[in-house]
ZAPABA-374436 format. One record per atom (N, C-alpha, C): chain; atom name; x, y, z. Coordinates in nm, 4 decimals. Layout:
# residues N
("A" "CA" (X Y Z))
...
***
This chain:
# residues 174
("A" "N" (1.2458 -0.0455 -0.8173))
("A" "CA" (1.1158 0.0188 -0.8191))
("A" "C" (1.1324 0.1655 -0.7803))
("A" "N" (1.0509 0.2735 -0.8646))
("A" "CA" (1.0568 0.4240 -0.8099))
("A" "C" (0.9293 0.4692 -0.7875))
("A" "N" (0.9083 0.4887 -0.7051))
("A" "CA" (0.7926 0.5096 -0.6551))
("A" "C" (0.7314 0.6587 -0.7332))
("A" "N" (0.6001 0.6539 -0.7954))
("A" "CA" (0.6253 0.8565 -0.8006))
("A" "C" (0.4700 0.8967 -0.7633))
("A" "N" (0.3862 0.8208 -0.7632))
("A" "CA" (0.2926 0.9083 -0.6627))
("A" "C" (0.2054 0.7285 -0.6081))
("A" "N" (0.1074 0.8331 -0.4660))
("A" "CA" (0.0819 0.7587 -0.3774))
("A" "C" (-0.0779 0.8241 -0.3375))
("A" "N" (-0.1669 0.7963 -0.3553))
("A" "CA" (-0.3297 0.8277 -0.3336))
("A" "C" (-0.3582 0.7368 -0.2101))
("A" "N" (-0.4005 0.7727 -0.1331))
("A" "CA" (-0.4995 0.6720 -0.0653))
("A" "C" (-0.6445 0.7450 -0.0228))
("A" "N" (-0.7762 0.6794 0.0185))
("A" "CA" (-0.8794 0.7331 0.0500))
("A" "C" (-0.9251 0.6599 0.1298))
("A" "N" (-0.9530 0.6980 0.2331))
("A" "CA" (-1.0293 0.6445 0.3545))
("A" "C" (-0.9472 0.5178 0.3857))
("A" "N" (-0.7923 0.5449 0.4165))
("A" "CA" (-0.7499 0.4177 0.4549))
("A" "C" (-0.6303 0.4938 0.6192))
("A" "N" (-0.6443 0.4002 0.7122))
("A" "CA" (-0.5699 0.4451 0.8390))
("A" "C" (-0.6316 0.5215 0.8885))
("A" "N" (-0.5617 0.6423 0.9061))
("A" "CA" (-0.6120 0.7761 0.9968))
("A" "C" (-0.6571 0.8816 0.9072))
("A" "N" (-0.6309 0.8280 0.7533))
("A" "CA" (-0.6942 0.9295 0.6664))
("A" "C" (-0.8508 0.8779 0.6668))
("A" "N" (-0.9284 1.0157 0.6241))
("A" "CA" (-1.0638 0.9740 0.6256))
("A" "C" (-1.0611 1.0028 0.4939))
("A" "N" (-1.0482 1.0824 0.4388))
("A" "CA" (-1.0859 1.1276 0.3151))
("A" "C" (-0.9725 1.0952 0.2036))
("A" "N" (-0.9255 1.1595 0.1112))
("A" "CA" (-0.7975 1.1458 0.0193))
("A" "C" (-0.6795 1.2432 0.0255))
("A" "N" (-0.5755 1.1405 0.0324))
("A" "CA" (-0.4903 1.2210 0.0559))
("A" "C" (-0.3756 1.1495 -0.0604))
("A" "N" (-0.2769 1.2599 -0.1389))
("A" "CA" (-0.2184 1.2080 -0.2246))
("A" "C" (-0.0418 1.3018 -0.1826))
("A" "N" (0.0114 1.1837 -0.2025))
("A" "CA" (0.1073 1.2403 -0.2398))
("A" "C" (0.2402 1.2230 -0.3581))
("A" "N" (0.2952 1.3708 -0.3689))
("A" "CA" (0.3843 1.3149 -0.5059))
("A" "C" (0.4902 1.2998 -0.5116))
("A" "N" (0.5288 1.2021 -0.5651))
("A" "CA" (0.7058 1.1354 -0.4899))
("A" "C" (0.7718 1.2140 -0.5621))
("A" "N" (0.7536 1.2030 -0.6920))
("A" "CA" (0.8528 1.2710 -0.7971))
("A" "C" (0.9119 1.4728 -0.7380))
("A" "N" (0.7681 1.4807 -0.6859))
("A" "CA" (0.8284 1.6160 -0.6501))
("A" "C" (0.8968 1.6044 -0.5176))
("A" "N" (0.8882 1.5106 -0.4184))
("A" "CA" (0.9571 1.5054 -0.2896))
("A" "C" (1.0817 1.4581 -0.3691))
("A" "N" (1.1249 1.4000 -0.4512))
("A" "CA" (1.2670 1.3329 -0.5162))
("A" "C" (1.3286 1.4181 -0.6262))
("A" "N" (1.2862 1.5055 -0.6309))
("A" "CA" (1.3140 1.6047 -0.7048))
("A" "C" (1.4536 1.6781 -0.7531))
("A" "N" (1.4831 1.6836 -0.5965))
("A" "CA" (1.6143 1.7310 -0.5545))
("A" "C" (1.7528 1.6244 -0.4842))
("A" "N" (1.6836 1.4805 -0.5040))
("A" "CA" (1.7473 1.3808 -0.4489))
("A" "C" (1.6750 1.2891 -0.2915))
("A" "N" (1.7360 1.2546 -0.1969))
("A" "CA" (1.6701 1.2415 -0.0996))
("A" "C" (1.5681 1.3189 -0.0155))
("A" "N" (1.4551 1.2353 0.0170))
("A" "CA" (1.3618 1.3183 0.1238))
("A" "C" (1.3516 1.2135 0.2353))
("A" "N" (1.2874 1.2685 0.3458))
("A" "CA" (1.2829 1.2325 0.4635))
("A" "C" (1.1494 1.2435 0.5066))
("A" "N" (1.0333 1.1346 0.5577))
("A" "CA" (0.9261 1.1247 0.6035))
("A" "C" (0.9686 1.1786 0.7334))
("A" "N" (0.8739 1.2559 0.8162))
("A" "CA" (0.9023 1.3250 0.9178))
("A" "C" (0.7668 1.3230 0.9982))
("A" "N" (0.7723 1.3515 1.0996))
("A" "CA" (0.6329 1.4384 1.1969))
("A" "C" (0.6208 1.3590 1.3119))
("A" "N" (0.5360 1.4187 1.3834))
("A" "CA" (0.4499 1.4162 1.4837))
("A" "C" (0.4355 1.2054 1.5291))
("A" "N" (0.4594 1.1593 1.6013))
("A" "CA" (0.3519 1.0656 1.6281))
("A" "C" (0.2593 1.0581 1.6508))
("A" "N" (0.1831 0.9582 1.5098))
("A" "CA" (0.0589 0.9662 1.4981))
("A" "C" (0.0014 1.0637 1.3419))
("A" "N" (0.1307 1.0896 1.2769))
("A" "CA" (0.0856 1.1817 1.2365))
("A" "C" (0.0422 1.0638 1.0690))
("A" "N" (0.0894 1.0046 1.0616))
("A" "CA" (0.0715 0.8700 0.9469))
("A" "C" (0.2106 0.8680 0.8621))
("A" "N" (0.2744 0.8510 0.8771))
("A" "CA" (0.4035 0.7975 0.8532))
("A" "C" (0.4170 0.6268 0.8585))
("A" "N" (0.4094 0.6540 0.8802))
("A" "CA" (0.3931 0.4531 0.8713))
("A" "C" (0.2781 0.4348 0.8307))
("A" "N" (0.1774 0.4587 0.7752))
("A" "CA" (0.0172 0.4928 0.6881))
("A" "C" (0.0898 0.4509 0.5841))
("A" "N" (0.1314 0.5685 0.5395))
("A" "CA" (0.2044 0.5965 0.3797))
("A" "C" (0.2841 0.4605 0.3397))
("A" "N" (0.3873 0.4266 0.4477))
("A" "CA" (0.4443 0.2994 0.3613))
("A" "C" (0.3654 0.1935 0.4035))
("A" "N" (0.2734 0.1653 0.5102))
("A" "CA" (0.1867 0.0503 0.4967))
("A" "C" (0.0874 0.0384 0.3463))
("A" "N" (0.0451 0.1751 0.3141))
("A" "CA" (-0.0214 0.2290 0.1577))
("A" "C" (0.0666 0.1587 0.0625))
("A" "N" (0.1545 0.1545 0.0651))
("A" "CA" (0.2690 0.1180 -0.0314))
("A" "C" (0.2435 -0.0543 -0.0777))
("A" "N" (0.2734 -0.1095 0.0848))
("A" "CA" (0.3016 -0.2216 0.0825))
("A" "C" (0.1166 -0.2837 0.0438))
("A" "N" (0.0524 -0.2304 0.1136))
("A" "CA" (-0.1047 -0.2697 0.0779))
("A" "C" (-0.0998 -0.2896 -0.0686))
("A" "N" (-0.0593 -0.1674 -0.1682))
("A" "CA" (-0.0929 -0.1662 -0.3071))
("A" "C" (-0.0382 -0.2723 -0.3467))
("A" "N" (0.1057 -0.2732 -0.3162))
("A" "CA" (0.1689 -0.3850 -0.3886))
("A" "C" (0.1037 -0.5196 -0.3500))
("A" "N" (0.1052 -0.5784 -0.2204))
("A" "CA" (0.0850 -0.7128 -0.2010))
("A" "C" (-0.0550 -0.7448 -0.1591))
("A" "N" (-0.1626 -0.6582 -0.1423))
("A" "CA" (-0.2592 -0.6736 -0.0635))
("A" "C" (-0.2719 -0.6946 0.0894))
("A" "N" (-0.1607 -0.6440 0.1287))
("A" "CA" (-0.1517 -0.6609 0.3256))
("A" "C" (-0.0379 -0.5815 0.3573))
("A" "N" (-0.0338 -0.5510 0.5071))
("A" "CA" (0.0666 -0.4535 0.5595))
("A" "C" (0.1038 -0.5442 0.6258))
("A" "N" (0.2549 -0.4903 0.6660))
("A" "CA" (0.4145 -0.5243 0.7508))
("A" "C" (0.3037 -0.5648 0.8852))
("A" "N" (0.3592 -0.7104 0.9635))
("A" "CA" (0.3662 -0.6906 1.0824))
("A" "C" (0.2281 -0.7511 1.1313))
("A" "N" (0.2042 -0.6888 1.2623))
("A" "CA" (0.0987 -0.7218 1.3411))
("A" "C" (-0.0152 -0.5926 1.3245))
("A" "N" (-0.0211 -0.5262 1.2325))
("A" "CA" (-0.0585 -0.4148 1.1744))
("A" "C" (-0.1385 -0.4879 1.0565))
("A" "N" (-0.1511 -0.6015 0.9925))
("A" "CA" (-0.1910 -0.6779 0.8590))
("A" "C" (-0.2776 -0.7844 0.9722))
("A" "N" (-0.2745 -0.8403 1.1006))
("A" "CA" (-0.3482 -0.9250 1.1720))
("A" "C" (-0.5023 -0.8117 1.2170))
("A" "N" (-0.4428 -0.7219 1.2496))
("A" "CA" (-0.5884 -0.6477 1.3169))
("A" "C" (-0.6924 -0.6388 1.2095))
("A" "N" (-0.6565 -0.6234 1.0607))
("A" "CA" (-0.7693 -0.6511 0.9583))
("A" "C" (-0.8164 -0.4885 0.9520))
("A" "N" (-0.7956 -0.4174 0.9907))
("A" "CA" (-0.8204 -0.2886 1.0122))
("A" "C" (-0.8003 -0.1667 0.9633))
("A" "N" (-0.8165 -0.1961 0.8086))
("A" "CA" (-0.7067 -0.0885 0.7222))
("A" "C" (-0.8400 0.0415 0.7035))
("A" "N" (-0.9196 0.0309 0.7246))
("A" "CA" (-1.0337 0.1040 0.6595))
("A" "C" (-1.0267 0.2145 0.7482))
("A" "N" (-1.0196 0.3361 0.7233))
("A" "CA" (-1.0492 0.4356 0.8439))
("A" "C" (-1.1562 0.4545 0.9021))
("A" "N" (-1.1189 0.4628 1.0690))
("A" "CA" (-1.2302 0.4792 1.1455))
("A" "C" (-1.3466 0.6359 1.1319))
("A" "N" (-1.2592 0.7339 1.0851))
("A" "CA" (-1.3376 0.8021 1.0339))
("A" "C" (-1.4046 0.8560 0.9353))
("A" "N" (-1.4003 0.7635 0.8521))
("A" "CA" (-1.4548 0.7700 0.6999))
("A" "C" (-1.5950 0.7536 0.6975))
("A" "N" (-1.6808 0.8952 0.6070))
("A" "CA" (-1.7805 0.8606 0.6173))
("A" "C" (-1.8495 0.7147 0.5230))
("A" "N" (-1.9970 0.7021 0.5622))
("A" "CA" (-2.0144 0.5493 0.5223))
("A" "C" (-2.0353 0.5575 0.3528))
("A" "N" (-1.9926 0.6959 0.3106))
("A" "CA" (-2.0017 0.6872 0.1084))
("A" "C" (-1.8592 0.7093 0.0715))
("A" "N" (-1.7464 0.6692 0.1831))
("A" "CA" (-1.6254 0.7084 0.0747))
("A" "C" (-1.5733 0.5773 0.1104))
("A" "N" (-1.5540 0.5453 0.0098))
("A" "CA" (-1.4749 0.3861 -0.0645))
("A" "C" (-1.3363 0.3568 -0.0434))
("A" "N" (-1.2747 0.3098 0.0525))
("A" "CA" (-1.1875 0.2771 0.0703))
("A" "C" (-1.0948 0.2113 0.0032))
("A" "N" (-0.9790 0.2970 -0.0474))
("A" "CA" (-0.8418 0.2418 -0.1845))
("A" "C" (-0.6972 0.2841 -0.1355))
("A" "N" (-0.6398 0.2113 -0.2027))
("A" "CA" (-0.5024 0.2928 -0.2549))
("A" "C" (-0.4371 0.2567 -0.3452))
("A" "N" (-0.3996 0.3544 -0.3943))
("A" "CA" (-0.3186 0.3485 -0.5407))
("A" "C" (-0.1850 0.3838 -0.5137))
("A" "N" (-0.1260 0.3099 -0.6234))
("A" "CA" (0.0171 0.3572 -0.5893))
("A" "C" (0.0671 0.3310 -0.7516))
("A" "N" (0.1558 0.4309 -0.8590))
("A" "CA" (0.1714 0.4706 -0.9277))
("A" "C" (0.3363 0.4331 -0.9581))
("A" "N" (0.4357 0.3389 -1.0071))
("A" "CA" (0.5741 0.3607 -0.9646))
("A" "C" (0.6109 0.2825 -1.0925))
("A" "N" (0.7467 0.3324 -1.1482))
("A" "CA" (0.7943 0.2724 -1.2108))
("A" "C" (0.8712 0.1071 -1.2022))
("A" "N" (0.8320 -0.0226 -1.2547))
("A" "CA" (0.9108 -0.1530 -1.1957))
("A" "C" (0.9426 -0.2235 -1.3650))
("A" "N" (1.0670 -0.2414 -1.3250))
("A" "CA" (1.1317 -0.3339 -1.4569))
("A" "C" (1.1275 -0.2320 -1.5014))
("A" "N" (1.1379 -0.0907 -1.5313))
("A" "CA" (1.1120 -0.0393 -1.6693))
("A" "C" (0.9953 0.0180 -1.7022))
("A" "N" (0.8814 -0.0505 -1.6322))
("A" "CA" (0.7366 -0.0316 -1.6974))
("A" "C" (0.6774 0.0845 -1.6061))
("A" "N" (0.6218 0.1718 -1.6822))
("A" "CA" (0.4976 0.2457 -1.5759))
("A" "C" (0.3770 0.1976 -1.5395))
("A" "N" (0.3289 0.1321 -1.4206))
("A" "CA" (0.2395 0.0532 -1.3738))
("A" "C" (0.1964 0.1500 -1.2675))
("A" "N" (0.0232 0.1205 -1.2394))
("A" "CA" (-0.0505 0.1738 -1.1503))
("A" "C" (-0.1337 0.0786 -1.1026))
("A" "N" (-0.1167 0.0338 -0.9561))
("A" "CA" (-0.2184 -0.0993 -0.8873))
("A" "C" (-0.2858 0.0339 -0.7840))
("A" "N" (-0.4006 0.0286 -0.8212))
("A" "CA" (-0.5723 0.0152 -0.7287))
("A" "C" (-0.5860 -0.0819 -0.6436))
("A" "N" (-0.5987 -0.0547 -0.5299))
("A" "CA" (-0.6524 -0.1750 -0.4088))
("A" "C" (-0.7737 -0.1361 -0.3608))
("A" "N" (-0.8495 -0.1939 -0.3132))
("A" "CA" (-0.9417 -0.1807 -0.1426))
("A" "C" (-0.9112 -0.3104 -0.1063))
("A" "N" (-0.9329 -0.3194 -0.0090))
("A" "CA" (-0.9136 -0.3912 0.1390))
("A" "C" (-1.0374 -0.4397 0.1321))
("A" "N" (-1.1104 -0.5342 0.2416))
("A" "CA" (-1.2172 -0.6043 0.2408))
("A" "C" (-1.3079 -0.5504 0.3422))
("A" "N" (-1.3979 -0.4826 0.3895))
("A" "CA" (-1.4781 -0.3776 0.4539))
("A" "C" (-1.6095 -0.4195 0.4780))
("A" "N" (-1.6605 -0.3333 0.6024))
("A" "CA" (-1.8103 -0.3283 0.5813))
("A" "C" (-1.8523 -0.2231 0.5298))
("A" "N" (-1.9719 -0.2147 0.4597))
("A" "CA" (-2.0406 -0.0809 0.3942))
("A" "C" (-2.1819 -0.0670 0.4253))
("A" "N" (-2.2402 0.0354 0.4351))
("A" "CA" (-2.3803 0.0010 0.4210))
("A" "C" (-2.4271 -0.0406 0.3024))
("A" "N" (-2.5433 -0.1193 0.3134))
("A" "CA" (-2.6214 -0.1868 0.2299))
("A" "C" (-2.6642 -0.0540 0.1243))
("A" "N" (-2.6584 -0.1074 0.0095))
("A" "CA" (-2.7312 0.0035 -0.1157))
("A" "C" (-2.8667 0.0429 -0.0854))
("A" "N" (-2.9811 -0.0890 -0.0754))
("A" "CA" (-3.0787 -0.0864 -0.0059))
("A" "C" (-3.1074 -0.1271 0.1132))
("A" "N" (-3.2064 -0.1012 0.1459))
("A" "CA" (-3.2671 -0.1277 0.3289))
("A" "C" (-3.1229 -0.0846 0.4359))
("A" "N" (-3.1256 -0.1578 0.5066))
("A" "CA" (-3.0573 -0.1105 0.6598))
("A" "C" (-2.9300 -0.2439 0.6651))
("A" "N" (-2.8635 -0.1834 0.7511))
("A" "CA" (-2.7793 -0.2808 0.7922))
("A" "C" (-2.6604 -0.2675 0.7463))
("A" "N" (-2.5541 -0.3785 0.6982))
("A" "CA" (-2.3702 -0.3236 0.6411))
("A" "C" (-2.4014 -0.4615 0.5358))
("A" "N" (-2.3087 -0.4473 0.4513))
("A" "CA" (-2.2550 -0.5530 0.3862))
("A" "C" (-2.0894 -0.5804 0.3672))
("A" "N" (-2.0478 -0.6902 0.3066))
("A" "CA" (-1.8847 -0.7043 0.2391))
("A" "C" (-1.8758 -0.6210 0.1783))
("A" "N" (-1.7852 -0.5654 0.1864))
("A" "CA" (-1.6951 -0.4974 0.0297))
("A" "C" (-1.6413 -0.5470 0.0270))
("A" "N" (-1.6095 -0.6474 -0.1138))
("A" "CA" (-1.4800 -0.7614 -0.1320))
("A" "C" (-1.3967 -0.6699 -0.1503))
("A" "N" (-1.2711 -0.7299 -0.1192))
("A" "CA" (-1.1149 -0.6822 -0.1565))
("A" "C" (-1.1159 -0.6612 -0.3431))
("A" "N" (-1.0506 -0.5917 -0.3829))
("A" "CA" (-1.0128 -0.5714 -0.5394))
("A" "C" (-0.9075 -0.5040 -0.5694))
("A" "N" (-0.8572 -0.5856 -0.6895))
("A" "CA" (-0.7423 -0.4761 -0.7497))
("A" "C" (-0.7374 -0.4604 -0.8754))
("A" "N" (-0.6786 -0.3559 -0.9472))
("A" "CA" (-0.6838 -0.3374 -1.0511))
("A" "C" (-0.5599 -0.3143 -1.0952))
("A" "N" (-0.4736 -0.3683 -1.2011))
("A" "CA" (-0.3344 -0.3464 -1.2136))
("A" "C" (-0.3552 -0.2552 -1.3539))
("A" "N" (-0.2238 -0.1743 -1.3660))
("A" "CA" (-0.2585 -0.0814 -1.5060))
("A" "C" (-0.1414 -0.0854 -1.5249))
("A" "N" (-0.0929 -0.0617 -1.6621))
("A" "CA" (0.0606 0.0158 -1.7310))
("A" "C" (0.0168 0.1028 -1.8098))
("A" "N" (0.0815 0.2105 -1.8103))
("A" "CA" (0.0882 0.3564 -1.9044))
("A" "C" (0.1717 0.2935 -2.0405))
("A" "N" (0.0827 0.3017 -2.1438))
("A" "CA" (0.0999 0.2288 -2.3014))
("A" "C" (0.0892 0.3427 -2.3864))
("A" "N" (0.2312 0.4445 -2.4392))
("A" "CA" (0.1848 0.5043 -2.4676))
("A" "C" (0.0858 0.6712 -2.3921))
("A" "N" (0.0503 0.7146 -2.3963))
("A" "CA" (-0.0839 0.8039 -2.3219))
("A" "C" (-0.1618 0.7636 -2.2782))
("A" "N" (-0.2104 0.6088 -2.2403))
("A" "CA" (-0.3496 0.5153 -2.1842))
("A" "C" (-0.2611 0.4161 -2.1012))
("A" "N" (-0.3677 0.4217 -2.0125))
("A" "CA" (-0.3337 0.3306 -1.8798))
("A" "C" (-0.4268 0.1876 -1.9515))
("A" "N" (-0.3616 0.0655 -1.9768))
("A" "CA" (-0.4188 -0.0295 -2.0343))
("A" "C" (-0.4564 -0.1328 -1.8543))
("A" "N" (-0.5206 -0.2228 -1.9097))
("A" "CA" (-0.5503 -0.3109 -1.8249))
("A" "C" (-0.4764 -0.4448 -1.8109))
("A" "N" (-0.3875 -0.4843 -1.6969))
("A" "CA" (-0.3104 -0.5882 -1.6958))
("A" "C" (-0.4211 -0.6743 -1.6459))
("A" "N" (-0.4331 -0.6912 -1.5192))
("A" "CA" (-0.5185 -0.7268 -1.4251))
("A" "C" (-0.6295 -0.7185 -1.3401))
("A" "N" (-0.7168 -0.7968 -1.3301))
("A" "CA" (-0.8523 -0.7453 -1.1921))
("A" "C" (-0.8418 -0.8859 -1.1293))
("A" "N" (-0.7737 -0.9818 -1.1465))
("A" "CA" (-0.7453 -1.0999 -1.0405))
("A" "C" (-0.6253 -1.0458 -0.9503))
("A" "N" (-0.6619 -1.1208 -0.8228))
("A" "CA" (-0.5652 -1.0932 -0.7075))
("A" "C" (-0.4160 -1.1688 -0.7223))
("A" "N" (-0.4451 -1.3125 -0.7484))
("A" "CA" (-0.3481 -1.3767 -0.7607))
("A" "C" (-0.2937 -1.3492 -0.9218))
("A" "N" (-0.3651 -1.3229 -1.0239))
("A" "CA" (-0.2498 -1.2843 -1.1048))
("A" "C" (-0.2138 -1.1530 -1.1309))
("A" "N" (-0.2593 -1.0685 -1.0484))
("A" "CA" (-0.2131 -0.8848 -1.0514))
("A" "C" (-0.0661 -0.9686 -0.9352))
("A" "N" (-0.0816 -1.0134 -0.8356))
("A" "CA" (0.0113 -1.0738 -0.7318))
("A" "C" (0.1480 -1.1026 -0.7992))
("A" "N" (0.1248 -1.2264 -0.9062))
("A" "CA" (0.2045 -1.3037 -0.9580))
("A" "C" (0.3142 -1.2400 -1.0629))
("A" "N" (0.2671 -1.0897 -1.1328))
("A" "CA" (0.2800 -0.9849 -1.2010))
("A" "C" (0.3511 -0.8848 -1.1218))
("A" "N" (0.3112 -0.8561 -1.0118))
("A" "CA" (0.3583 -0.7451 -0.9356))
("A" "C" (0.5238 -0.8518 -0.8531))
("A" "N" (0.4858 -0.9337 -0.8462))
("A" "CA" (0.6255 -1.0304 -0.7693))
("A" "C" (0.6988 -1.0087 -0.8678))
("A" "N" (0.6462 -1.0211 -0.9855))
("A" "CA" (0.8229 -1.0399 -1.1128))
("A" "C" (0.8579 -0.9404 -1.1013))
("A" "N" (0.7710 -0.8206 -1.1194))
("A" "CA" (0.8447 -0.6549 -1.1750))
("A" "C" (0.9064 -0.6033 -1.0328))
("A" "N" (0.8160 -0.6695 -0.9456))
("A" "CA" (0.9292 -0.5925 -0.7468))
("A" "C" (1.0442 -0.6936 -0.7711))
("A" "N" (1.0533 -0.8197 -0.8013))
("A" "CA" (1.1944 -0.9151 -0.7363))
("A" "C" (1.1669 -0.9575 -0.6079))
("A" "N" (1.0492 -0.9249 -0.5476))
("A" "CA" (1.0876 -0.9561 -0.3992))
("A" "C" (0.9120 -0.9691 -0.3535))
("A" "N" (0.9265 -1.0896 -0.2482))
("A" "CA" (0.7904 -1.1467 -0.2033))
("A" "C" (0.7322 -0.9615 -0.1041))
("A" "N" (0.6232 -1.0358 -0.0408))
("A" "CA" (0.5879 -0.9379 0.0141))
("A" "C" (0.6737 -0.9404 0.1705))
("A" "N" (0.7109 -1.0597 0.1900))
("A" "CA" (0.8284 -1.0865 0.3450))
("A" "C" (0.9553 -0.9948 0.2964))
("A" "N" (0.9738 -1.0566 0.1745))
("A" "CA" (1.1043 -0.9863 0.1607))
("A" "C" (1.0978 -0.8336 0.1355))
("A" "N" (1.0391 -0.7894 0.0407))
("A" "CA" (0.9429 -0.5984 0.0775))
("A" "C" (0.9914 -0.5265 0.2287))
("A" "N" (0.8673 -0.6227 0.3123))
("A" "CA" (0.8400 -0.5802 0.4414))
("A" "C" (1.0056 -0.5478 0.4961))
("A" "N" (1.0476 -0.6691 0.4933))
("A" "CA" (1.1815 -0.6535 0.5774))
("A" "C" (1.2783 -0.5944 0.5069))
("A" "N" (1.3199 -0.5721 0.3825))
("A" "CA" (1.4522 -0.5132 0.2843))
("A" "C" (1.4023 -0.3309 0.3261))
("A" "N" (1.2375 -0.3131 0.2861))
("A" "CA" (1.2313 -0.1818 0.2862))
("A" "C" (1.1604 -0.1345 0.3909))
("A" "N" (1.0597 -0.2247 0.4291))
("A" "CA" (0.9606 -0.1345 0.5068))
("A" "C" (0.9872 -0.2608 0.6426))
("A" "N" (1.1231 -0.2170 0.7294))
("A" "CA" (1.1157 -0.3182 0.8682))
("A" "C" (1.0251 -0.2690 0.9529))
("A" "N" (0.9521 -0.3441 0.9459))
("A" "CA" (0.8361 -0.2766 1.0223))
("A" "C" (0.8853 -0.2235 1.2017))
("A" "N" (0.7937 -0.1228 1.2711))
("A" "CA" (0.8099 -0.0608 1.3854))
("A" "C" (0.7966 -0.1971 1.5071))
("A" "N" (0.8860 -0.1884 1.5792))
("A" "CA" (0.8929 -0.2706 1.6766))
("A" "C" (0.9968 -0.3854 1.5866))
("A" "N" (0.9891 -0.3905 1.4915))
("A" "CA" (1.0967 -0.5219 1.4928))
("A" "C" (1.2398 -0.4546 1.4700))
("A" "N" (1.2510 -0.2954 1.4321))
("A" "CA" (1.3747 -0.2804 1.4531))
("A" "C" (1.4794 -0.2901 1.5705))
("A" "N" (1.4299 -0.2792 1.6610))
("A" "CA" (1.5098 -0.3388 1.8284))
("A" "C" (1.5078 -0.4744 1.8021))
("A" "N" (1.4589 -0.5455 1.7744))
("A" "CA" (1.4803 -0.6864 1.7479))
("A" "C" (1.5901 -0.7019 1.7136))
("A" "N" (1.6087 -0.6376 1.5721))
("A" "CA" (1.7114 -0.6535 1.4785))
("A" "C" (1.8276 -0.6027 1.5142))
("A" "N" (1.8617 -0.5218 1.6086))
("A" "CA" (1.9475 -0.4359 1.6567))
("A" "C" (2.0078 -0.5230 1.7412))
("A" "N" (1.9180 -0.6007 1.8541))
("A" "CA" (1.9786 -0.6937 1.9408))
("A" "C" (1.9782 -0.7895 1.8813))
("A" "N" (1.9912 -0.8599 1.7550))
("A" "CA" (2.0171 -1.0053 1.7114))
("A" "C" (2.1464 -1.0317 1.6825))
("A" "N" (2.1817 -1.1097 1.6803))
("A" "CA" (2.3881 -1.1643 1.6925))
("A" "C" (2.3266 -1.1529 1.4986))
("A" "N" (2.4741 -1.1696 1.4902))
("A" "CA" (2.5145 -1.1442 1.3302))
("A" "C" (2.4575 -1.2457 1.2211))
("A" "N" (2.3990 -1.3580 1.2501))
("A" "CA" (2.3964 -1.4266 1.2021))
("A" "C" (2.2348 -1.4882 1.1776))
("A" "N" (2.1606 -1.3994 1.2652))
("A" "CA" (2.0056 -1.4017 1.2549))
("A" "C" (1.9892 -1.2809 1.2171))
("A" "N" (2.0567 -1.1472 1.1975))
("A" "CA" (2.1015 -1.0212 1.1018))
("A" "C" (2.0853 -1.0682 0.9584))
("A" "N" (2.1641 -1.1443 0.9598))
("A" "CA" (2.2253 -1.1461 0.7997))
("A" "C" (2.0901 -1.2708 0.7373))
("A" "N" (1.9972 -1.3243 0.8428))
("A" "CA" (1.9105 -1.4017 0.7576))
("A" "C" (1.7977 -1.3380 0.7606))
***
């Protein structure tokens, strides 16, 4: 899989949209996520893993909490993620499952979870998918790898790398 661009809106510590473009960070070969703690670095590849599987690495996917706390109550919470798999140019759309305010009267409602899977056909982004389980079942063939196996091959999530560091060789290698 090559990743080449990454949108998200109103998800983590972003409130608003923030995009970024892989192809130009890979441009020159390797890049390096960097900054500040706190600064969303681990946002970006939780964004990743959200698009692909519908949930993030860890105890970070239990809090249910992907929606940013500072997003105002009209920006719609997504992320897209844009990457080449098998060969194909594919683009999966997510949101997460949210409260919103109500269209009418007072109060919040659900925002169901949704996704939208796409491939670039040609100059047009066609439509694979708007089911979860078969955008899921689609996105598993073209990654090779569940969303456990994801989490841990690419994105080991924070705190389990000391784990892994102190494990004998043989809970390493599984």
């Amino acid at each position: 899989m090559r990743p080449h661009r990454l949108r998200l809106t109103g998800f983590g510590p972003f409130a608003g949209t923030v995009e970024v473009d892989l192809d130009v960070l890979a441009a020159s070969g390797l890049f390096l996520l960097h900054g500040d703690t706190g600064a969303g670095k681990t946002t970006l590849l939780d964004a990743m893993g959200f698009a692909l599987y519908g949930r993030v690495p860890g105890v970070r996917n239990d809090a249910k909490r992907l929606r940013s706390d500072h997003a105002g109550p009209e920006v719609h919470t997504e992320v897209q993620l844009e990457a080449t798999m098998a060969g194909r140019r594919i683009r999966i759309t997510r949101s997460p499952e949210y409260d919103r305010p109500k269209a009418r009267g007072t109060g919040t409602t659900t925002q169901k979870p949704k996704v939208l899977l796409e491939e670039l056909v040609g100059d047009a982004w066609t439509t694979l998918s708007t089911a979860h389980r078969e955008a899921g079942d689609e996105i598993l063939d073209l990654v090779g790898m569940s969303a456990e196996q994801f989490f841990q091959v690419v994105l080991l999530p924070q705190g389990e790398f000391a784990k892994f560091l102190r494990a004998d060789s043989t809970a390493r290698a599984q």
